[in-house]
N, CA, C and O atoms as a GROMACS GRO file, in nm:
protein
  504
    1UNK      N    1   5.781  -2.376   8.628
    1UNK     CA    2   5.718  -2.396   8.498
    1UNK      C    3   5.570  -2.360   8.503
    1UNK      O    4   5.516  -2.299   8.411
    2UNK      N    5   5.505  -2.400   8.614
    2UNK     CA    6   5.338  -2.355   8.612
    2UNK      C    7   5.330  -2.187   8.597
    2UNK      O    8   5.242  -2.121   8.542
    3UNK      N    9   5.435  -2.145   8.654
    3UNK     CA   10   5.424  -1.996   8.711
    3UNK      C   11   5.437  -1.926   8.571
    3UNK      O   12   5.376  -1.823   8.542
    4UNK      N   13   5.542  -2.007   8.468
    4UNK     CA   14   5.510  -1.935   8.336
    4UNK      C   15   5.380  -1.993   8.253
    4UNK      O   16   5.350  -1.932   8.150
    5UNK      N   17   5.319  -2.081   8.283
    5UNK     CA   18   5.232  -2.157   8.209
    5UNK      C   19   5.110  -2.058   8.256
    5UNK      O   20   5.016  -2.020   8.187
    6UNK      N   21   5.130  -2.036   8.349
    6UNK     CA   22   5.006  -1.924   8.402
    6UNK      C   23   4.992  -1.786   8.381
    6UNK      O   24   4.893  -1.713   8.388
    7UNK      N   25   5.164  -1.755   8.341
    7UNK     CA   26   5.158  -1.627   8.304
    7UNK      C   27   5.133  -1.600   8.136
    7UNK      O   28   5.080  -1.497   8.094
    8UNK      N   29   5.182  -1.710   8.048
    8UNK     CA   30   5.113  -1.728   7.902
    8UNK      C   31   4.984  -1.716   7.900
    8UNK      O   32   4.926  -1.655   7.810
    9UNK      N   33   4.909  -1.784   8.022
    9UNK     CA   34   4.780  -1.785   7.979
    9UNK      C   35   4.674  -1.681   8.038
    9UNK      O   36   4.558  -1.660   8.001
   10UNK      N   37   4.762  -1.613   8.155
   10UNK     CA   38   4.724  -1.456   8.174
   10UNK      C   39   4.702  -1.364   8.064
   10UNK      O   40   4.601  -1.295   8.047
   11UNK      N   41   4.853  -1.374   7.955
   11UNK     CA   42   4.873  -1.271   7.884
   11UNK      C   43   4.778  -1.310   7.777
   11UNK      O   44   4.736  -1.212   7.716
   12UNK      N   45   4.719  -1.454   7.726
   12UNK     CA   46   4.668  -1.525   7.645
   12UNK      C   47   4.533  -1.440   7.648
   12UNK      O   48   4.480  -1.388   7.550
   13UNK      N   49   4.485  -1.435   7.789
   13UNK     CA   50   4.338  -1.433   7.823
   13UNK      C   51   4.373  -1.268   7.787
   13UNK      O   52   4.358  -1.256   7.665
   14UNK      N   53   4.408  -1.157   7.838
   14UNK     CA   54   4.412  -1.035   7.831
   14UNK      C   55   4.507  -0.970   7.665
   14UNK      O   56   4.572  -0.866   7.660
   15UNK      N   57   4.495  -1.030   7.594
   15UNK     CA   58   4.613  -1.003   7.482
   15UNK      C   59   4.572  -0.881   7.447
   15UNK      O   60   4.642  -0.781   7.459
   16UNK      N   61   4.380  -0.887   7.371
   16UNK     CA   62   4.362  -0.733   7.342
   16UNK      C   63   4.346  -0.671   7.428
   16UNK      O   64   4.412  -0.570   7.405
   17UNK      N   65   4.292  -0.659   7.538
   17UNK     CA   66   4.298  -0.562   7.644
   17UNK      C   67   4.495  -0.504   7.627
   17UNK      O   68   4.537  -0.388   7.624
   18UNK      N   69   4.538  -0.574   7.623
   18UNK     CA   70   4.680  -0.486   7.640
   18UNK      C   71   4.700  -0.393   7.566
   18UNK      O   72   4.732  -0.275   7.585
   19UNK      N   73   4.672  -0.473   7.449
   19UNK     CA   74   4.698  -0.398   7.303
   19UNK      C   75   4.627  -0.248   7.312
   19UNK      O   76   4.682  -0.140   7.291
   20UNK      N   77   4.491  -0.270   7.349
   20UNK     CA   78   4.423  -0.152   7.362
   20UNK      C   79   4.451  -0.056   7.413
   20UNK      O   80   4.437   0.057   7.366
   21UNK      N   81   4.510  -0.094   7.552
   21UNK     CA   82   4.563   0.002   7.665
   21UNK      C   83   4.674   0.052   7.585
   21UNK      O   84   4.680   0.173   7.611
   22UNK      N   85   4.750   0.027   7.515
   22UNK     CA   86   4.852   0.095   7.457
   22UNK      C   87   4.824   0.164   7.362
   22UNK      O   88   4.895   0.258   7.327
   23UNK      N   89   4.705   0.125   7.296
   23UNK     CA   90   4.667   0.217   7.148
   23UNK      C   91   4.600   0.355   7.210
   23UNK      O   92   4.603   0.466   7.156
   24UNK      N   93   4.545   0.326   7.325
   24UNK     CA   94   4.443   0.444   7.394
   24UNK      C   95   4.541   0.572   7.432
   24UNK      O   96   4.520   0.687   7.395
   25UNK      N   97   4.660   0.525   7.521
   25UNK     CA   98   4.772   0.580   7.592
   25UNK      C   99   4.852   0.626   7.489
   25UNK      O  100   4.881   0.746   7.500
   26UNK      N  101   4.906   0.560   7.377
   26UNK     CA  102   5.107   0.574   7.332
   26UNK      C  103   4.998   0.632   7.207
   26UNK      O  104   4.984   0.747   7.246
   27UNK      N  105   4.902   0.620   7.061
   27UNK     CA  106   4.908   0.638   6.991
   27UNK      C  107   4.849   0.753   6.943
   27UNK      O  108   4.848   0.781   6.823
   28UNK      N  109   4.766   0.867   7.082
   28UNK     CA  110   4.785   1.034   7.027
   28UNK      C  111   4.887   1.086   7.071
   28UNK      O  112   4.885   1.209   7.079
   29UNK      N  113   5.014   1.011   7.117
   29UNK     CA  114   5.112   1.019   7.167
   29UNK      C  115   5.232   1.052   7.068
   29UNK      O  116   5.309   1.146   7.048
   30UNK      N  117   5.207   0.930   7.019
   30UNK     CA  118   5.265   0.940   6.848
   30UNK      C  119   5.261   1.049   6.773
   30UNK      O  120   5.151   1.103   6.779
   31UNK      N  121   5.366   1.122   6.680
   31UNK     CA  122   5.356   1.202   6.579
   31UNK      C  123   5.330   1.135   6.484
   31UNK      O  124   5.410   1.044   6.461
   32UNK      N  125   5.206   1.151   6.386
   32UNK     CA  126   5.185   1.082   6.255
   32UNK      C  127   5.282   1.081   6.154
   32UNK      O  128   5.283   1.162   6.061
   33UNK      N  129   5.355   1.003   6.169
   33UNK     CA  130   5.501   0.926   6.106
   33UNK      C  131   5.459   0.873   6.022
   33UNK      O  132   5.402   0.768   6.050
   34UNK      N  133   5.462   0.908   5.900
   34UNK     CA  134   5.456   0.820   5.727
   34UNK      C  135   5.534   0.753   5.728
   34UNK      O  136   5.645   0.805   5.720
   35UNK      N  137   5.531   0.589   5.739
   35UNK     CA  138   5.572   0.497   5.726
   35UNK      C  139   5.646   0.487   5.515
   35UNK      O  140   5.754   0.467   5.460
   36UNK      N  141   5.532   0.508   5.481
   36UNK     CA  142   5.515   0.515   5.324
   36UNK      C  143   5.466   0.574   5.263
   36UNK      O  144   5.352   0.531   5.254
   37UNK      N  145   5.487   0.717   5.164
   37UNK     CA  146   5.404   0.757   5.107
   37UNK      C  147   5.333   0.708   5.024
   37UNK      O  148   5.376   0.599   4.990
   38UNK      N  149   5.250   0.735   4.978
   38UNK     CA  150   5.150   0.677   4.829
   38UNK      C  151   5.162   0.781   4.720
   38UNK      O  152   5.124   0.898   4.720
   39UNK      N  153   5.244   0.685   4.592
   39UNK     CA  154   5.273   0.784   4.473
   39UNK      C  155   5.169   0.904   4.487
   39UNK      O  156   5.083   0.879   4.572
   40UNK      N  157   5.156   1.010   4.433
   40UNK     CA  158   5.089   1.131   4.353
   40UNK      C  159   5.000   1.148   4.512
   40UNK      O  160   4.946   1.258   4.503
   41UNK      N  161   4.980   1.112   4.592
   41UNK     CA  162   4.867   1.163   4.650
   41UNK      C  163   4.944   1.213   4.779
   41UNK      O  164   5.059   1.176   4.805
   42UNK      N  165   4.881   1.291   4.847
   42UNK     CA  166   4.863   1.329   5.021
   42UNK      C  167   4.864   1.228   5.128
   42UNK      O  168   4.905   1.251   5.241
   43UNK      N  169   4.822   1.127   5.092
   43UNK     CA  170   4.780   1.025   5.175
   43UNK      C  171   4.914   0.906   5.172
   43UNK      O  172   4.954   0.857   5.067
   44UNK      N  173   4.988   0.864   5.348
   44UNK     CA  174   5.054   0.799   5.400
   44UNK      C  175   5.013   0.706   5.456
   44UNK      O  176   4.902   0.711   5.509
   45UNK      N  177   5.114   0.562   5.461
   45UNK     CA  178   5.062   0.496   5.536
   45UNK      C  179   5.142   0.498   5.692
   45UNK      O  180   5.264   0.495   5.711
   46UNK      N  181   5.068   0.504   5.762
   46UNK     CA  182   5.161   0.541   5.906
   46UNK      C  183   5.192   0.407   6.012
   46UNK      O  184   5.175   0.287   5.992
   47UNK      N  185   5.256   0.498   6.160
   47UNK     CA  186   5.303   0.340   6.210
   47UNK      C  187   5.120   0.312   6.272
   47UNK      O  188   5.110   0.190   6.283
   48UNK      N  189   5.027   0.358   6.300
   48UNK     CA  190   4.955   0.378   6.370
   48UNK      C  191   4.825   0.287   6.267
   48UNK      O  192   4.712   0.259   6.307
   49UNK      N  193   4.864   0.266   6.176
   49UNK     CA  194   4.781   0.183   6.041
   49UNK      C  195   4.836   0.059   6.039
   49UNK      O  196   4.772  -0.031   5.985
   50UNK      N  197   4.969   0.031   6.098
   50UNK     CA  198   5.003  -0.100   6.109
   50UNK      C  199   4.979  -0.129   6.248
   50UNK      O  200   4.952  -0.248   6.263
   51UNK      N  201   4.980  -0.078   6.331
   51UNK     CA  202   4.931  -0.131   6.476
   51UNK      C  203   4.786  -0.212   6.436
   51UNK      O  204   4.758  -0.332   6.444
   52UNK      N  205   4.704  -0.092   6.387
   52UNK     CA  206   4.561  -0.156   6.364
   52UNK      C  207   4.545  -0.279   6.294
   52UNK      O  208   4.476  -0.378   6.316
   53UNK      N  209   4.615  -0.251   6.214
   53UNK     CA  210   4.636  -0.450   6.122
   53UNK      C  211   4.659  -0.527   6.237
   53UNK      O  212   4.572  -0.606   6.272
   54UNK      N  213   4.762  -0.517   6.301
   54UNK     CA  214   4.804  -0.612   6.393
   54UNK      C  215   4.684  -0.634   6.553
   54UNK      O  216   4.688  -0.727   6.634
   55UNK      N  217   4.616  -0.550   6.554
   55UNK     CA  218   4.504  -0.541   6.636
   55UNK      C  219   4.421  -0.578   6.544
   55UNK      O  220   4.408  -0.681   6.609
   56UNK      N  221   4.344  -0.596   6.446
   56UNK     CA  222   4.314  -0.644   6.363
   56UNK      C  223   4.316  -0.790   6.377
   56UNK      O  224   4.214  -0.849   6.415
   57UNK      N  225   4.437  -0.861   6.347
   57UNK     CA  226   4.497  -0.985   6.356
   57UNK      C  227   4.440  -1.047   6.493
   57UNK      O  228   4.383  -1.155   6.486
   58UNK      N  229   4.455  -0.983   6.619
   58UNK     CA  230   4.524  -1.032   6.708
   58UNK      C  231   4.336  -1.054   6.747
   58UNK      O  232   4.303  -1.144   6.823
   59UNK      N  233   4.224  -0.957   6.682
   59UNK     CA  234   4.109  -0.972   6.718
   59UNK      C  235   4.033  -1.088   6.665
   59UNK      O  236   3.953  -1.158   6.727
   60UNK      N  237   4.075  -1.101   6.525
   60UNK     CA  238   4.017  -1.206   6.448
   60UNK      C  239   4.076  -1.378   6.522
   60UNK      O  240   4.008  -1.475   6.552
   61UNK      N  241   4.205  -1.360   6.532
   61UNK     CA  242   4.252  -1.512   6.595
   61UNK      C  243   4.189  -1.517   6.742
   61UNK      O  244   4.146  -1.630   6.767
   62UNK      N  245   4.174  -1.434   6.838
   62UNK     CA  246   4.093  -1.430   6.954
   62UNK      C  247   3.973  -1.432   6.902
   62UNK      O  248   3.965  -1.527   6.979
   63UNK      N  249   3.822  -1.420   6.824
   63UNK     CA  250   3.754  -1.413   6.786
   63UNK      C  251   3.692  -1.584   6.743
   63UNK      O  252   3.585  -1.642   6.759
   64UNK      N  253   3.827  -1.623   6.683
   64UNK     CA  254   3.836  -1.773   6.614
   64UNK      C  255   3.794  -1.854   6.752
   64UNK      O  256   3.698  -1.926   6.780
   65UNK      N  257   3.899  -1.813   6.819
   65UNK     CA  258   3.974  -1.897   6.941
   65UNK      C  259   3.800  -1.923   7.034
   65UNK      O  260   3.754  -2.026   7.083
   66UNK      N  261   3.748  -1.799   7.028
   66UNK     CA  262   3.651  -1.777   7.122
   66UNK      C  263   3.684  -1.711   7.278
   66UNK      O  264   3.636  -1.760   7.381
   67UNK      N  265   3.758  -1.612   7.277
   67UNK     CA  266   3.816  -1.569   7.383
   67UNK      C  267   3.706  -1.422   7.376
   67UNK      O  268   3.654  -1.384   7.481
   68UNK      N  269   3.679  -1.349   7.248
   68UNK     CA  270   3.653  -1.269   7.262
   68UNK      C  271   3.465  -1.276   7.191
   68UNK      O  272   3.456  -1.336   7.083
   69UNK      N  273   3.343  -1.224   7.245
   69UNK     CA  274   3.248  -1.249   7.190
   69UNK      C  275   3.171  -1.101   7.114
   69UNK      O  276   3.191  -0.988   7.158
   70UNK      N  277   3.094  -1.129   7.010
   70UNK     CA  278   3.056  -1.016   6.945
   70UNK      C  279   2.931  -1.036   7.009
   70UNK      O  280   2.862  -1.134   7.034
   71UNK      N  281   2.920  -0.868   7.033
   71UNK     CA  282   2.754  -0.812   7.063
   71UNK      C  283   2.715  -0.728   6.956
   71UNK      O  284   2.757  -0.616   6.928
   72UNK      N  285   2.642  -0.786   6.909
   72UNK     CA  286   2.565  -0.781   6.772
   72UNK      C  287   2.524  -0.698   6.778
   72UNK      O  288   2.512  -0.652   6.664
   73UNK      N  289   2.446  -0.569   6.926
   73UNK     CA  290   2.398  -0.423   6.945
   73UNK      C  291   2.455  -0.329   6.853
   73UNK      O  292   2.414  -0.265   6.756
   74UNK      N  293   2.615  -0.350   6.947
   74UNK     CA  294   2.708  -0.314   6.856
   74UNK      C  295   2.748  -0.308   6.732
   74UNK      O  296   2.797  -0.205   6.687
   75UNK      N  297   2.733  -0.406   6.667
   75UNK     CA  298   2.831  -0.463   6.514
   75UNK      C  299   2.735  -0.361   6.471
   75UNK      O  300   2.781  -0.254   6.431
   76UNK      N  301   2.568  -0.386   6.474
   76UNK     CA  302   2.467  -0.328   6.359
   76UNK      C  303   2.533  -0.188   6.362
   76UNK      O  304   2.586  -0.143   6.260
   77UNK      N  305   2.530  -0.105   6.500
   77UNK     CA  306   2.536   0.036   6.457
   77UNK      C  307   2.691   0.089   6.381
   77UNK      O  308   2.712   0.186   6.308
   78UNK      N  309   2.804  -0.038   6.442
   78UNK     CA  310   2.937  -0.014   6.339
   78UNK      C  311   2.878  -0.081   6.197
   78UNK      O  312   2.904  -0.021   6.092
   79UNK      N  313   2.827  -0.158   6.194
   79UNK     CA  314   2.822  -0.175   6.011
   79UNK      C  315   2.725  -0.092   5.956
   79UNK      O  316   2.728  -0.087   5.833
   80UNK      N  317   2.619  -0.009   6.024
   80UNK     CA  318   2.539   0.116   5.967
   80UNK      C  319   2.669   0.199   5.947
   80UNK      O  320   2.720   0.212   5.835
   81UNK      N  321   2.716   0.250   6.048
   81UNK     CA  322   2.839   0.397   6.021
   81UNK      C  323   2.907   0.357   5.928
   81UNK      O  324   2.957   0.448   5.861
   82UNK      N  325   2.940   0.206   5.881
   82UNK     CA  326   3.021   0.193   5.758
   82UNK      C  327   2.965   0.197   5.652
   82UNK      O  328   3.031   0.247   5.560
   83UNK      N  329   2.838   0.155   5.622
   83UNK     CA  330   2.774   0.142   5.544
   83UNK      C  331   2.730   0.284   5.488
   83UNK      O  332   2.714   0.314   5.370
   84UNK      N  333   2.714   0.379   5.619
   84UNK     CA  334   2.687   0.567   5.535
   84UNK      C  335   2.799   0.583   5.476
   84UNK      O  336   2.800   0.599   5.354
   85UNK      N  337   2.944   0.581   5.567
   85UNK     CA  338   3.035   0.624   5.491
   85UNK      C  339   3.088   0.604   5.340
   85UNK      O  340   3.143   0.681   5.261
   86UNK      N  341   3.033   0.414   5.329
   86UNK     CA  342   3.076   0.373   5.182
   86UNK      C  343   3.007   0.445   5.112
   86UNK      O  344   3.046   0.523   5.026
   87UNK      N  345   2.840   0.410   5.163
   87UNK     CA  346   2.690   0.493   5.016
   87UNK      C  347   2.793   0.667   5.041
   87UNK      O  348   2.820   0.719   4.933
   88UNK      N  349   2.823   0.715   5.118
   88UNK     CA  350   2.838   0.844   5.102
   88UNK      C  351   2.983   0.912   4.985
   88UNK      O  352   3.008   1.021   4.934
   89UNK      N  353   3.048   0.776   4.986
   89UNK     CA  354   3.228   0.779   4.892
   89UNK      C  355   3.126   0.692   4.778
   89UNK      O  356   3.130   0.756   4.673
   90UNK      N  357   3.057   0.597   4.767
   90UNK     CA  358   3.049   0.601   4.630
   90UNK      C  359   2.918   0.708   4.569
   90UNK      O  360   2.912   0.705   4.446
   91UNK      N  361   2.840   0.778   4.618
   91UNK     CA  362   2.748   0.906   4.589
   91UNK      C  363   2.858   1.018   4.552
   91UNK      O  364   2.831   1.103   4.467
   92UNK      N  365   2.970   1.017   4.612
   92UNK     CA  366   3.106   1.113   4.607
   92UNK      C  367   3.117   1.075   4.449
   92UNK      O  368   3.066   1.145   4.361
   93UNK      N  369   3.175   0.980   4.428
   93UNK     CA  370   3.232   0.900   4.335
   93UNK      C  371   3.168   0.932   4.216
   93UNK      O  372   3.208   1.019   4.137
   94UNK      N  373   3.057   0.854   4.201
   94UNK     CA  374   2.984   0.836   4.081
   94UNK      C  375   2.885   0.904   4.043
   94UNK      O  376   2.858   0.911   3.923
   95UNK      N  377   2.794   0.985   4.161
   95UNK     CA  378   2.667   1.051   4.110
   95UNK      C  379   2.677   1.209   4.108
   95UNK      O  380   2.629   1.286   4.025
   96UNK      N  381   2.757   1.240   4.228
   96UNK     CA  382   2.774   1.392   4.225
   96UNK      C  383   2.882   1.433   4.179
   96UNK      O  384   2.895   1.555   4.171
   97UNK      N  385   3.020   1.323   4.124
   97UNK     CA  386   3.149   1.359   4.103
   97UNK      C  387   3.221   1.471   4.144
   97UNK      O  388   3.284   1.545   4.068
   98UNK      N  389   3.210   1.482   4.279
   98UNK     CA  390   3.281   1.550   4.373
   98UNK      C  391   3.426   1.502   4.434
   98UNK      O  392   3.515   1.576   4.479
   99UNK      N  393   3.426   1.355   4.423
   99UNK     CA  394   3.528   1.301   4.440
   99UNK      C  395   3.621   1.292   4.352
   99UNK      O  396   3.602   1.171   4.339
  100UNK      N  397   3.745   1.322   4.246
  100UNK     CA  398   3.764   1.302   4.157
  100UNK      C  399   3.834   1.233   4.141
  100UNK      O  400   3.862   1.217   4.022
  101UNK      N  401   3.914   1.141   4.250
  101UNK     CA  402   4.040   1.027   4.170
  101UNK      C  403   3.911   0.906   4.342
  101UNK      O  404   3.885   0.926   4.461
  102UNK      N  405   3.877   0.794   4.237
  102UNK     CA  406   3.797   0.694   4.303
  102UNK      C  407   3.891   0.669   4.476
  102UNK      O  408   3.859   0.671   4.595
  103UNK      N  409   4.022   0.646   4.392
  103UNK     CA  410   4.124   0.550   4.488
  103UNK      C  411   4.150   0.620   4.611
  103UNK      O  412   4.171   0.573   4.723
  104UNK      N  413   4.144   0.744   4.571
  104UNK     CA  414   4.155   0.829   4.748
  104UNK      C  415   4.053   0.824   4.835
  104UNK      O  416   4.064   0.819   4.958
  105UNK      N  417   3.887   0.828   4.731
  105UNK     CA  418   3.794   0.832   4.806
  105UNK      C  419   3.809   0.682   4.889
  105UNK      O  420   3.792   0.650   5.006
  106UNK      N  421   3.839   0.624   4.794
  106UNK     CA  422   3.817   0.474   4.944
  106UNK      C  423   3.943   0.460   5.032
  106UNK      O  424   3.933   0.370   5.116
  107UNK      N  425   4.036   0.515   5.031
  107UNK     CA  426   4.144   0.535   5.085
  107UNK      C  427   4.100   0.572   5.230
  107UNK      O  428   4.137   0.522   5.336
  108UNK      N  429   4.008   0.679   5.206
  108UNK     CA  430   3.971   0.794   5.286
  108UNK      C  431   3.840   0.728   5.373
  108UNK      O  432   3.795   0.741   5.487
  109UNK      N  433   3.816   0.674   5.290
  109UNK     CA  434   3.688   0.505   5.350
  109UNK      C  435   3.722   0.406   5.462
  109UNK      O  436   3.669   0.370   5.567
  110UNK      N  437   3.863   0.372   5.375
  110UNK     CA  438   3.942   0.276   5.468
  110UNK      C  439   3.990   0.323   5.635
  110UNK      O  440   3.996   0.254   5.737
  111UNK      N  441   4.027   0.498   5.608
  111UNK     CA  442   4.088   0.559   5.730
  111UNK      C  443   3.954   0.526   5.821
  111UNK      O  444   3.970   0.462   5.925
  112UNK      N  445   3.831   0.566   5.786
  112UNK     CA  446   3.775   0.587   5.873
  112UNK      C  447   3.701   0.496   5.929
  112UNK      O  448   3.643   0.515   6.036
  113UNK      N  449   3.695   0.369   5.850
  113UNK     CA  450   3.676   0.220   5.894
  113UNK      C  451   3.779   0.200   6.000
  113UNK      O  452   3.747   0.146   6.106
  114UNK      N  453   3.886   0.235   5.980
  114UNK     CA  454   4.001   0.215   6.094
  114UNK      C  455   3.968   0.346   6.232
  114UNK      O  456   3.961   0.310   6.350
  115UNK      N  457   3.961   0.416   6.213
  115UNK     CA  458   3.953   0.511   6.310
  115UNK      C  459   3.840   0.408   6.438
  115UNK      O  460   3.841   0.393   6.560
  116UNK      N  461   3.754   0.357   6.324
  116UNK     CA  462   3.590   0.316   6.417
  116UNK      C  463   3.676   0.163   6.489
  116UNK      O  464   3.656   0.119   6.602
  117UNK      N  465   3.759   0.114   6.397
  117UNK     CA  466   3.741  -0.034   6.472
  117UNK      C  467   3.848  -0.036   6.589
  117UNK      O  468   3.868  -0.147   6.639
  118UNK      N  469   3.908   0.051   6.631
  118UNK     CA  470   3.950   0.086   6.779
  118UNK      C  471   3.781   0.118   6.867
  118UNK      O  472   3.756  -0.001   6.882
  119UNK      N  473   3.725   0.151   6.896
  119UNK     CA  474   3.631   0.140   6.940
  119UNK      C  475   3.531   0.019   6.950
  119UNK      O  476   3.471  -0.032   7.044
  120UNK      N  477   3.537  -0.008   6.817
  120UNK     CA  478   3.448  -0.158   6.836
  120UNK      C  479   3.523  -0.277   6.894
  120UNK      O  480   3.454  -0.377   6.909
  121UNK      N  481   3.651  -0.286   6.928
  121UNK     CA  482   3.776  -0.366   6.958
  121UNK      C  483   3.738  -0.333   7.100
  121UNK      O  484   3.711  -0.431   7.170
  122UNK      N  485   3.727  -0.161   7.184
  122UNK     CA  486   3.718  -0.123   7.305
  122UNK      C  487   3.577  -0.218   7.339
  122UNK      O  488   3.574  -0.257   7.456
  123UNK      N  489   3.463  -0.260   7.254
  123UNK     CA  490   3.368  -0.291   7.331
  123UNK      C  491   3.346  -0.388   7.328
  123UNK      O  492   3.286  -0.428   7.428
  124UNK      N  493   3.371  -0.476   7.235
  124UNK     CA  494   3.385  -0.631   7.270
  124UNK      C  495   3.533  -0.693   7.351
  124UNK      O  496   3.537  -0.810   7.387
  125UNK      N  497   3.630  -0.616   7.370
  125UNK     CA  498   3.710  -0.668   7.487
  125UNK      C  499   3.680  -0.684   7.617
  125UNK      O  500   3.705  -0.779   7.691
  126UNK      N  501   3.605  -0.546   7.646
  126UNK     CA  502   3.545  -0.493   7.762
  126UNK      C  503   3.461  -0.527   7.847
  126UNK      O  504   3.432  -0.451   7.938
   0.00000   0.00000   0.00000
């Protein structure tokens, strides 16, 4: 019984590290598989968008827990890169109307908020 009590709390202590190691390895591995298309547009949701939710999840309850700590070095320059990308989709949007349907531009917001938080996940696990 200790030997599993120790191995829960192995896997407990390392959860995102695993996760990671598998997103790094298996997911340019992956063919971008549309899970779901989205009526009228180009844009799918894939299996590789639900991993991230679930890495997502698994960061915020470790986060709660206090297993995992934020370095704030970090966060600033990820919430600057988010912060160009939004001013840059709503300047798209509203001032230069280059963007023409709103919902893709943040769609296209959202991808790349996701693309970044595999990386910011790599450096506060790490």
């Amino acid at each position: 019984m200790k030997k599993l009590f120790g191995l829960i709390k192995k896997l407990d202590d390392n959860l995102l590290r695993i996760l990671l190691s598998f997103f790094i390895f298996f997911v340019p591995l992956w063919p971008k598989i549309p899970l779901k298309m989205i009526n009228y547009t180009y844009i799918s949701i894939r299996v590789e968008d639900i991993y991230m939710v679930l890495m997502s999840l698994v960061f915020l309850i470790q986060l709660l827990r206090g297993k995992v700590r934020l370095n704030k070095d970090y966060l600033y320059i990820f919430s600057a890169f988010w912060g160009a990308v939004l001013l840059s989709t709503v300047w798209g949007i509203f001032v230069s109307k280059t963007i023409l349907y709103a919902h893709l531009g943040f769609l296209h917001f959202l991808r790349r908020v996701e693309y970044m938080l595999g990386l910011l996940y790599f450096f506060f696990a790490f």
